[in-house]
C-alpha positions in Angstrom: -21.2 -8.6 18.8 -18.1 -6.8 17.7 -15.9 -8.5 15.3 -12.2 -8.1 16.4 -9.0 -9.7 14.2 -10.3 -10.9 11.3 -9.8 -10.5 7.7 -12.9 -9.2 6.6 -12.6 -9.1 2.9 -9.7 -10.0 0.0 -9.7 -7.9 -3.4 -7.3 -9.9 -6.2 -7.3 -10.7 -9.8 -6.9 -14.3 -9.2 -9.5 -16.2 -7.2 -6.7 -18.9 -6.7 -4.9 -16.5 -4.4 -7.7 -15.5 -2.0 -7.6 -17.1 0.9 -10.3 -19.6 2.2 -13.5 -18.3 3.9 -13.0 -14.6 3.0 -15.2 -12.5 1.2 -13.7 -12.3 -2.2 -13.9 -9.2 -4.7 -12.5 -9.8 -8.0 -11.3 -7.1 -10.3 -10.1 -6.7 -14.0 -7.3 -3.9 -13.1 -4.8 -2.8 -10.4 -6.1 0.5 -10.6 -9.9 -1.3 -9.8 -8.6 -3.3 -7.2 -7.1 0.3 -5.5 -10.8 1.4 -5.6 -12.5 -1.3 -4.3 -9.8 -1.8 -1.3 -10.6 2.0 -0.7 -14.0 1.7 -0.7 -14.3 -1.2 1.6 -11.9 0.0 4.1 -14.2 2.6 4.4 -17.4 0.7 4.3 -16.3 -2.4 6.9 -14.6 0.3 9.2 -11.2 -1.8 8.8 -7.6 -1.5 7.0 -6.4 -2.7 3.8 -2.9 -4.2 3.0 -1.4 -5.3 -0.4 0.0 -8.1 0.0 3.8 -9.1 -2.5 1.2 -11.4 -4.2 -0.6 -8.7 -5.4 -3.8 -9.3 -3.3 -5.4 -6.9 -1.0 -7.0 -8.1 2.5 -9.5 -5.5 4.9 -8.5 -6.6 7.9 -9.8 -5.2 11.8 -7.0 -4.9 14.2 
């Protein structure tokens, strides 16, 4: 199965802006929340976006 247009993960400081049903990583720091975007845009093979909220989602086009 190959998983196509879907946000795979979100990376925020505030678990009150991460969307429903998404894997959620929560961070103490913009500068973590860089790193861990980085790493799993790597890791899940998709692409991050910050979002004007401040939140980060890995997405796969």
């Amino acid at each position: 199965m190959k998983i196509e247009k879907a946000i795979l993960a979100t990376v925020t400081r505030s678990v009150e802006k991460a969307p429903v049903g998404a894997n959620i990583f929560v961070c103490d720091s913009e500068e973590e929340m860089d790193g861990v975007a980085a790493d799993l845009e790597a890791i899940l093979d998709g692409i991050a976006h910050k979002l004007s909220n401040g939140v980060y989602i890995i997405v796969k086009h």
